[in-house]
C-alpha positions in Angstrom: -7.9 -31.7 -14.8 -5.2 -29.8 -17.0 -6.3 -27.0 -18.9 -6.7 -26.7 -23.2 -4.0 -24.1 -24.2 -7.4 -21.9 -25.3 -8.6 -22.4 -21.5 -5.3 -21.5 -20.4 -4.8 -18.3 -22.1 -8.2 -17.2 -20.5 -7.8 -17.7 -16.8 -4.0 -16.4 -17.5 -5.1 -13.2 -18.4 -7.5 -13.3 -15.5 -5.1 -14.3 -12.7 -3.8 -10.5 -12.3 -3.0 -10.8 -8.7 0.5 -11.5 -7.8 2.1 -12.2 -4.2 5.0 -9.8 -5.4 2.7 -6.7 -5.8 0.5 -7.5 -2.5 1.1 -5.0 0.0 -1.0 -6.6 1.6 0.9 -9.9 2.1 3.7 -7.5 3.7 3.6 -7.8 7.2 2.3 -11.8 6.9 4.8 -14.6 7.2 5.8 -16.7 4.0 4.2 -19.8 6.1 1.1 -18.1 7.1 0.5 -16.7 2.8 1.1 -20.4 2.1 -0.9 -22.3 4.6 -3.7 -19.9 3.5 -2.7 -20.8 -0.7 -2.9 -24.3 0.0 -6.3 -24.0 2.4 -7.3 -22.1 -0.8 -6.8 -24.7 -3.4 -8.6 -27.5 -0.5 -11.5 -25.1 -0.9 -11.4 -25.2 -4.6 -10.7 -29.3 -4.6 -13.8 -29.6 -2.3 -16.4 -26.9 -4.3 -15.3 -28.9 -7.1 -14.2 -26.0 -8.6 -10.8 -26.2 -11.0 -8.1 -24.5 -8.9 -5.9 -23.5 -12.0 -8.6 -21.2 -13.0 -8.2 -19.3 -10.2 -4.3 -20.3 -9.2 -1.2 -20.7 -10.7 2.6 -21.3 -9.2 4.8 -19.0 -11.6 8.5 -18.8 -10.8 10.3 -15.5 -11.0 14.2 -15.0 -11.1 16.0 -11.9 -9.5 18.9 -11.1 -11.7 20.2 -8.9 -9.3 21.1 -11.5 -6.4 20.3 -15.1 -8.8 17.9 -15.9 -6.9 14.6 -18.4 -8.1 11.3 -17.5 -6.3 8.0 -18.9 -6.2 4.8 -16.7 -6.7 1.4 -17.1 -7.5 -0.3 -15.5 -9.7 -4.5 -15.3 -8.5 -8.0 -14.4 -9.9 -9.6 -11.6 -8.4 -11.7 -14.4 -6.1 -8.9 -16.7 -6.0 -7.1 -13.6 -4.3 -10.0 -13.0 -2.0 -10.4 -16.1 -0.5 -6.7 -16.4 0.3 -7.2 -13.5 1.8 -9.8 -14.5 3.9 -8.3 -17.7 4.9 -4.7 -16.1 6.1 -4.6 -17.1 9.5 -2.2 -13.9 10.3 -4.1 -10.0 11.6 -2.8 -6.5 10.5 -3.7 -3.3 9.7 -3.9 -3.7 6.0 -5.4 -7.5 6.6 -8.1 -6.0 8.7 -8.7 -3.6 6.0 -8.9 -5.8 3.1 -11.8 -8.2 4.9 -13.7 -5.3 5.5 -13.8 -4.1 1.8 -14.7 -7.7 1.2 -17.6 -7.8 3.8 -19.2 -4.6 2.5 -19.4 -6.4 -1.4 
């Protein structure tokens, strides 16, 4: 279900989260963030629930070496639950599910 422009310029300004800016996400492998993005948006197809509210692939270029990456941008939950469905443990993952256990 695509998203009016009007729809679109809400849930941009609420997906704040960014893989870039996760420390978080440091010590986890590319495959495990992605396994848990795309769990994520199976979660979302299956609640019925509109993933691009939550999600969005952005692509961000690095003038510095030319490089093309791909990111996500998140909601707040849409964070969260890719948090909790990373398969991958740390320090700093460990951390995170706790804050989200005490909410």
């Amino acid at each position: 279900m695509e998203l009016t422009d009007f729809e679109e310029a809400i849930h941009h300004a609420m997906r704040q989260y960014s893989l870039e800016h996760l420390t978080v996400t440091e010590e986890t492998s590319q495959e495990n963030i992605l396994e848990a993005i795309q769990k994520s948006l199976a979660v979302c197809r299956l609640a019925g629930i509109n993933s691009e509210q939550h999600f969005k692939k952005i692509y961000v270029y690095n003038a510095d070496i030319s490089t093309l990456n791909i990111d996500w941008r998140m909601t707040k939950k849409g964070l969260n639950l890719m948090i909790i469905l990373t398969s991958s443990m740390n320090e700093k993952m460990a951390q995170w599910l706790w804050e989200l256990a005490n909410l």
